[in-house]
Structures are given as C-alpha cells and as structure tokens.
N, C-alpha and C positions, 0 to 999 in steps of 0.2 A: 803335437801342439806345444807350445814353447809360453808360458808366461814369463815376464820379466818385471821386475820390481827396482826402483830408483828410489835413493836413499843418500842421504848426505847433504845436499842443498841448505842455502839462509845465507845470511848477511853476514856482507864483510866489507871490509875497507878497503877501499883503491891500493891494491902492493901484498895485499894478501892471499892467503890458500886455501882452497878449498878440495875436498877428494870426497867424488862423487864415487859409485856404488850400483851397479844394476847386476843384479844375483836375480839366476834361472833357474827354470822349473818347469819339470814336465818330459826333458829331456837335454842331454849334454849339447857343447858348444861344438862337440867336436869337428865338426864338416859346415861351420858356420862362419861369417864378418856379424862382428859385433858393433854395431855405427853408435857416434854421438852424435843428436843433433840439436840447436836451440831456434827457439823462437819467440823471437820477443815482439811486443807488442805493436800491433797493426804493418809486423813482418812477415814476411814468410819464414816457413821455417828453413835452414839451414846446414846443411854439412858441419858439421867441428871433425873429425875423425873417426877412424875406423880400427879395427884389430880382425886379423886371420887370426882364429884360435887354432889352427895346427901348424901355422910358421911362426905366430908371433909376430908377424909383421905389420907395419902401422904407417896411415897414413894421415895426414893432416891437411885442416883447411890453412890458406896462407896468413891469417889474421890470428893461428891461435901457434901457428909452430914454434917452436923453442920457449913457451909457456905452458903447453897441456902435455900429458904424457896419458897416453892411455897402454895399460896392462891387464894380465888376467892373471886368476887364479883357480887351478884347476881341480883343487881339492875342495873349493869352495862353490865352483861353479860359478862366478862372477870375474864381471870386468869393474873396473877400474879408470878411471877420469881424474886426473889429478892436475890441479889448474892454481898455477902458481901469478904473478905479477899481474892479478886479476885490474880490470881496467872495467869504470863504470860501463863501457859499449859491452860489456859482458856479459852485463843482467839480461836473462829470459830463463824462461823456462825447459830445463834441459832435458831430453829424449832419451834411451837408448833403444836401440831396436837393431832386430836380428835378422839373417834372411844366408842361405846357404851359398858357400863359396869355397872358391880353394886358398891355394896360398898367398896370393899378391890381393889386398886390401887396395879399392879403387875409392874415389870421389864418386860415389854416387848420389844420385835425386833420392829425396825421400820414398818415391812412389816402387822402387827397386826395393824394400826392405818391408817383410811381411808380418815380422810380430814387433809388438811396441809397446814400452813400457807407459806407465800414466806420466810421467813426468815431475821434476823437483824443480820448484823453484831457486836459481839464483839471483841476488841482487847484489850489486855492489856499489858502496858510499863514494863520493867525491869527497 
C-alpha cells in the first residue's frame, strides 16, 4: 500500500512559482509513474505530468510544457512539481497519484492510477 501526501500549494500571482511536494509512504517509488493531475472547479480532472522513478523520465500535458518540471528525490522518497510562469487557467486543486510502470511515462486517464494523494490547493491572481 503506498500513501502519498501533497504539500506546498496557495496563492500566487500570475508570473509566479510555486513547487509542489508529494512524499510517500509505505513503500518506495521504485517500480512506479508518479502522475500530476489538477481539477479545477466544475472540471474534470486532468493530466499535468508524470515521472518514471527508475529512468527519470517525464512527460507533460501540452498546456503546462516548458512551465512545470516535475523531479524526484530518492532519498527523500518524494516527487516534485515545480511550476513556474503560473497563469490564472492554473488554479485547481492539484493531485498526485501513483500506480506501477516502467521507464517511458505515458499520458494517462486518471482512472489508470491506483493511490492518490488528498490534494493541495492552487490558486492564482490576475
């Protein structure tokens, strides 16, 4: 069993940073895609990106690429979300969730990914 915990979400200005945070427990990342996903209100929710934690490899949705980075950290047992020239269409509620894989990180549905964190709020100002 795999919990996950998000961490780092709130408010910021349109052009701003924020780095999100979902650190696990229960068992390592090793043989797992670490997804982000948001949902904002009376949306579905969303793909943002994803990470293989044994290639490191990373994929993105087309509305966050070359703004989000997502990373991990291995001694720490957490990924990483880091989301730069934030844009108000950015505010929801953001996800992460795990679920086993190999090395290429795919665009997946939400419904492909079996543990979930409670989610953090972002919002961002105009």
């Amino acid at each position: 069993q795999v919990q996950l915990v998000e961490s780092g979400g709130g408010l910021v200005q349109a052009g701003g940073s924020l780095r999100l945070s979902c650190a696990a427990s229960g068992r390592t990342f090793s043989n797992y895609h670490v997804g982000w996903f948001r949902q904002a209100p009376g949306k579905e929710r969303e793909f943002v990106g994803a990470i293989s934690w044994r290639s490191r490899g990373t994929v993105y949705a087309d509305s966050v690429k070359g703004r989000f980075t997502i990373s991990r950290d291995s001694a720490k047992n957490t990924v990483y979300l880091q989301m730069n020239s934030l844009k108000p269409e950015d505010t929801a509620v953001y996800y992460c969730a795990a679920k086993e894989g190999g090395t290429i990180p795919t665009r997946d549905r939400p419904i492909e990914y079996n543990y979930w964190g409670q989610g953090t709020q972002v919002t961002v100002s105009s």
